[in-house]
N, C-alpha and C positions, 0 to 999 in steps of 0.2 A: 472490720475489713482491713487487710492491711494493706501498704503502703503498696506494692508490687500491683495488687489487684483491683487496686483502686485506680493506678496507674492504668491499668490493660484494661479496665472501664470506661477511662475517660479518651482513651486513644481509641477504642469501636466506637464509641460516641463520636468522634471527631471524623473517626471517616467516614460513617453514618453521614454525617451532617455535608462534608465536601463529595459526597458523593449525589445530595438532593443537589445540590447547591451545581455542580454540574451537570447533573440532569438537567434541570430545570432551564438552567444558562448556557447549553450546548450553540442555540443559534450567535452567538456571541463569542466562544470560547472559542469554537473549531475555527472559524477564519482567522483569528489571534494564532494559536497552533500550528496551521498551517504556515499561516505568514513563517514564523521561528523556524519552520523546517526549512521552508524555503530558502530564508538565510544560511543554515545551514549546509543548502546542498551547494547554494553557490560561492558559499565559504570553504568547503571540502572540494569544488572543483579547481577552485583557485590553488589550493594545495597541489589538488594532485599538477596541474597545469605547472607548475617551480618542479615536480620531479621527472619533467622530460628532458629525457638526456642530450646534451650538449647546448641546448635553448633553454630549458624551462628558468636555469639560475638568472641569464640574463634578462629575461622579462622583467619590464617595472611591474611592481606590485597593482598599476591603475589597469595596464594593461590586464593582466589578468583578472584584475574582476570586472572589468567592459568584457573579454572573452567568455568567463563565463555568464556573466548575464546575459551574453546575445546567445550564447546555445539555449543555455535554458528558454529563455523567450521564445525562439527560434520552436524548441521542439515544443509550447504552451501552443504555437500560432499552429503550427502545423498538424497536433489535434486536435484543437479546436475547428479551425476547416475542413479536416475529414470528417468531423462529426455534422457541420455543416451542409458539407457536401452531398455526403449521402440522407439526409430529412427526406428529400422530396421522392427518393429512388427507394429506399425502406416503404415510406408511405402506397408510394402506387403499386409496391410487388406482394403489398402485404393479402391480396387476396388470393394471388395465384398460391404465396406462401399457406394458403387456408388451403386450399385446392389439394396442395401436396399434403397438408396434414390428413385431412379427410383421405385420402388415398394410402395410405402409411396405415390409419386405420382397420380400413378395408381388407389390408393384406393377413393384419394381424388375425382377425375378425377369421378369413378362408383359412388361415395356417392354422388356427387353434378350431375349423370348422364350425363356426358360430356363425356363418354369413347365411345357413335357412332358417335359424335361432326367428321365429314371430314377431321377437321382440328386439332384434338386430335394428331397424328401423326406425323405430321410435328412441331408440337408444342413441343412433348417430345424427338423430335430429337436436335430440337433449345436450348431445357433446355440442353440437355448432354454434346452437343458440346461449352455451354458457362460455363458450372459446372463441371470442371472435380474435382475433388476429392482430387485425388492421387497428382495432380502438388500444390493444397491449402497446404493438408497438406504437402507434402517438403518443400514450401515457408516456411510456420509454424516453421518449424524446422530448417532451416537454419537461420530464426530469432532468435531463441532460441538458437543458437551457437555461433551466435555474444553476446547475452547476457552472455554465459559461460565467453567469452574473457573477457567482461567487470569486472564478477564477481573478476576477478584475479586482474584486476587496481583498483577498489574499495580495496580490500585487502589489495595494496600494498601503499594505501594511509592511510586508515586505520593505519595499523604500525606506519608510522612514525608519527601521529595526537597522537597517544597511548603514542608515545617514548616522545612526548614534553609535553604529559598533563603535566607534573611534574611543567615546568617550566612556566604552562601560568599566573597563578597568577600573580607572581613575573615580564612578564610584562605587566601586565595589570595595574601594580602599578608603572612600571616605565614610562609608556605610558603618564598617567594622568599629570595635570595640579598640583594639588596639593592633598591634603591627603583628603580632601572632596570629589572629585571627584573621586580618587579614589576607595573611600568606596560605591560610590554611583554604579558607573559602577562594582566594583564586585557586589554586591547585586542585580543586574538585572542579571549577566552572574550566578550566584549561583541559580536565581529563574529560565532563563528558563536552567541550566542541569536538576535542584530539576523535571521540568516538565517536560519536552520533555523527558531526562531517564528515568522516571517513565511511561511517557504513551506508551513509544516505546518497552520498557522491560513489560507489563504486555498484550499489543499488541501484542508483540512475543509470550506470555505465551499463551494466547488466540488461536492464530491463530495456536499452536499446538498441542490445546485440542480440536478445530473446525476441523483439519485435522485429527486428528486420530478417532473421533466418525464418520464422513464421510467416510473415510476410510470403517470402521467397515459396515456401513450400505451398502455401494456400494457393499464392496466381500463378502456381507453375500446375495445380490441379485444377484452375478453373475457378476455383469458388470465388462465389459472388460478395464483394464488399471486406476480400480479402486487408485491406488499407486497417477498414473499422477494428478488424478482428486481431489485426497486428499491434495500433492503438493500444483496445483492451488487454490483449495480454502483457504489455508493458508496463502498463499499471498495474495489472494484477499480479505483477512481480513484487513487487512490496508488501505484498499479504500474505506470510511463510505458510506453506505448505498447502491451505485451502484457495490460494492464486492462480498455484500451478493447474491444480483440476479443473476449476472455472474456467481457465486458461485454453483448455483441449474439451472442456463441456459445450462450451457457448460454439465453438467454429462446428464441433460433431454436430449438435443440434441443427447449424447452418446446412450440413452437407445432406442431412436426412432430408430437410423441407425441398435441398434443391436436388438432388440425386435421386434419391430417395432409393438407390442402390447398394446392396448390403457389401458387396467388392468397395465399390468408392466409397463408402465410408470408412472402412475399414484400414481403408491407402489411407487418408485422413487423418483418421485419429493415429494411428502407428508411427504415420512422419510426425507428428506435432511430439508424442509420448517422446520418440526418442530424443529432438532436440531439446526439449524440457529436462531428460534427464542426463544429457552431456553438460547441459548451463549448470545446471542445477546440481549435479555432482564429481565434476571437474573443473571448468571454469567459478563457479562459485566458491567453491571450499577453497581455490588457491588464490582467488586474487581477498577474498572475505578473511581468510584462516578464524581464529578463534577471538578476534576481535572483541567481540561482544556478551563473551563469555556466560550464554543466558539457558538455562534449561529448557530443553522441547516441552515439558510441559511446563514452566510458566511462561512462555511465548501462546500459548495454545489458550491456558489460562486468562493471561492479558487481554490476547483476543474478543476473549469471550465478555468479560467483562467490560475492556472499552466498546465494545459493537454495540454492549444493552444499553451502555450511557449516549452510543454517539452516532449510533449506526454502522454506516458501509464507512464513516469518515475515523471513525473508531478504532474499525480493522487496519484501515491504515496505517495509525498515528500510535496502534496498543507497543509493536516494539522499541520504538526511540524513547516513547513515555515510561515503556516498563526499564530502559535500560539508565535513563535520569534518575528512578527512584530508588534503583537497585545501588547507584553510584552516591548518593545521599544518603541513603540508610547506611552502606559500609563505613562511612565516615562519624558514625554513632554508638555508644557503647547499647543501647540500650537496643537498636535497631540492628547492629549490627548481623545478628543469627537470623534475619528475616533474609537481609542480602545475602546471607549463606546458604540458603534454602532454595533462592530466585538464581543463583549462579548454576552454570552444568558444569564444576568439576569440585565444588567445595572451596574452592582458594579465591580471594581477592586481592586483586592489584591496583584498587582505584587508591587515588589519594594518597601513594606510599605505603598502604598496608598491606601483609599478606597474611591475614590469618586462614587457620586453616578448620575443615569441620571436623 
């Protein structure tokens, strides 16, 4: 066996092994994760907060991270209380919500002329008693309780990642081998906060100007629990490209159980489609540009792979993770063509290098 091959056996064995190893330690790992992104967003806010013009220079540096930790906070409390808010108002509508399904049925049923079908009847007794509604959504919402819980240990990790940034420099200087390496490993920890701060802070910005035109559009038609649905799409901005459809699935699904009108839906989904695709391919591409320099299929790839290890916490965390490792690998002669492979245009600029494929 030679050296090379031996090499590329014991590096699949390895991430074999950190991949059970996060499997297995997900309930552990993901609130650590998150905690880091959190610092991150509120690290990248504070940035952006110093490039407003004619004020931002003057801000003390304390100021701006009290500003941004009280938005952030701020926008934590204020989904958490929508989700609150509507528990009791989900639960009691959940049977009319059953009413309209059965009825949505029925139409299909006389459209495709199946409603003298013998066994129409039997059929739509089968669907109710395997569909109930009201017990989904509770499910729904007790999972979303446990999420509140977690919100809290994210925080409280958070804090204390905030309380040491001060002193990670210093050792990340005494870590090293000598003053080469030193310099060398800061300047990769400096490029991915420079990126992952910036994409996770204009991500935030984003997915709060996507929820509040959503918003706008859902209680300007009516729909019900338009608040929650503005919420989720917000978050579901962070999830490249399978965000946006969930994004206009979940309110379309809202607008069938309450409309149940093939016009209003229609208004529905068409307004949401197009502000998803102004955010999403004007406002995004110019305040984001090419930042993150990651190919649509290993973003898509990432996904897939952080989901199986981590779930729905996965999908969120697969692009900042996938852009740390892409940022490390370049910095490797040996890894190096992995990051070339995980980049969309062949060229790298982390860490001072630009090779090219």
């Amino acid at each position: 066996m030679t050296d090379r091959l031996q090499a590329s056996v014991c590096v699949v064995v390895l991430m074999l092994i950190v991949g059970w190893v996060l499997f297995i330690g997900r309930a552990v790992f993901v609130p650590i994760v998150f905690g880091i992104i959190a610092v991150y967003v509120i690290v990248g806010f504070t940035r952006l907060l110093q490039r407003i013009p004619l004020i931002g220079e003057r801000l003390p540096v304390q100021l701006r991270y009290a500003l941004s930790i009280f938005l952030i906070a701020a926008g934590i409390f204020f989904a958490v209380d929508m989700l609150v808010a509507n528990y009791d108002a989900l639960v009691a509508l959940a049977p009319r919500y059953q009413d309209s399904i059965l009825s949505v049925i029925q139409k299909v049923a006389a459209l495709l002329h199946l409603e003298n079908e013998p066994t129409w009847d039997s059929l739509r007794r089968d669907m109710l008693a395997q569909f109930n509604v009201q017990a989904i959504v509770t499910g729904m919402l007790a999972s979303l309780s446990s999420v509140i819980i977690n919100v809290f240990v994210v925080a409280l990790y958070a804090s204390f990642l905030l309380f040491e940034h001060r002193t990670f420099g210093e050792k990340l200087t005494n870590m090293a081998a000598n003053a080469n390496n030193a310099a060398r490993v800061k300047s990769i920890v400096i490029d991915i906060n420079r990126r992952i701060g910036a994409y996770l802070a204009l991500k935030t910005l984003l997915g709060v100007v996507l929820g509040g035109l959503c918003w706008g559009a859902m209680r300007g038609m009516g729909l019900e629990f338009a608040g929650l649905w503005a919420v989720l799409t917000a978050l579901l901005n962070y999830v490249p490209y399978i965000g946006s459809v969930l994004g206009v699935l979940f309110p379309a699904l809202m607008s069938v159980l309450q409309f149940g009108d093939l016009n209003d839906v229609l208004i529905v989904v068409m307004a949401l489609i197009i502000i998803h695709f102004l955010i999403g391919n004007i406002l995004d591409p110019y305040l984001m540009g090419n930042s993150l320099n990651l190919s649509p299929f290993a973003i898509l790839a990432s996904m897939a792979i952080w989901s199986a290890l981590w779930g729905v916490s996965g999908a969120f965390l697969a692009v900042p993770i996938t852009v740390i490792v892409t940022i490390i690998f370049s910095e490797f002669e040996m890894t190096r063509p992995v990051a070339i492979l995980l980049s969309k245009n062949g060229r790298l600029t982390y860490g001072g290098n630009t090779p090219a494929a």
